[in-house]
Phi, psi and omega in degrees: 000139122353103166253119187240156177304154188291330176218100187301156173269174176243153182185146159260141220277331183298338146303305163314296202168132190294320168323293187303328173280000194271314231279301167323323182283254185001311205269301170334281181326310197288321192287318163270003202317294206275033191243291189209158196236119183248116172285186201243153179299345191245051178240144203207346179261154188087142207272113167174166171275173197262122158259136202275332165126328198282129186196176210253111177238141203246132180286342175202146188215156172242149165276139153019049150084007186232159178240156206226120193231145163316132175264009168285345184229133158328305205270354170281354205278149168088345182216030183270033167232183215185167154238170191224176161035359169157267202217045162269100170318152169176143197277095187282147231267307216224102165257110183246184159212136180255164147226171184234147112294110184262029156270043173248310185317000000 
């Protein structure tokens, strides 16, 4: 499970960079298809809900006993890199978290 640090930012993802939200978006759509059908927030057509963007980012969280940090946060320092894929080193940016409400449905 998932441990995430206690006190998170609120951030709109479109603040970061329209990239980050395409990326965030996208990855969304694919996860939640058989749940709810998400549209880009400035889509006005059409049957879905709109995603907007808003989320939580946390400078640091731990995995299975390892803590893993933003290099976007004070409090991420010393532990913002990460492997991917096997053993490809990479600097991590961002920890982020989305949520739905599905007692809206």
């Amino acid at each position: 499970a998932v441990i995430f640090a206690k006190h998170p930012k609120k951030l709109n993802l479109s603040s970061i960079s329209d990239n980050i939200y395409q990326i965030v978006y996208k990855y969304l759509r694919n996860k939640w298809r058989p749940l709810v059908h998400l549209k880009t927030s400035t889509s006005i057509i059409g049957d879905g809900e709109n995603f907007m963007g808003n989320a939580s980012s946390y400078s640091h969280l731990w995995l299975q006993r390892l803590r893993y940090g933003a290099v976007t946060a004070h409090q991420g320092k010393y532990a913002w890199y990460a492997y991917i894929n096997g053993r490809q080193p990479v600097e991590i940016q961002w920890l982020l978290h989305v949520s739905h409400d599905w007692t809206r449905r």
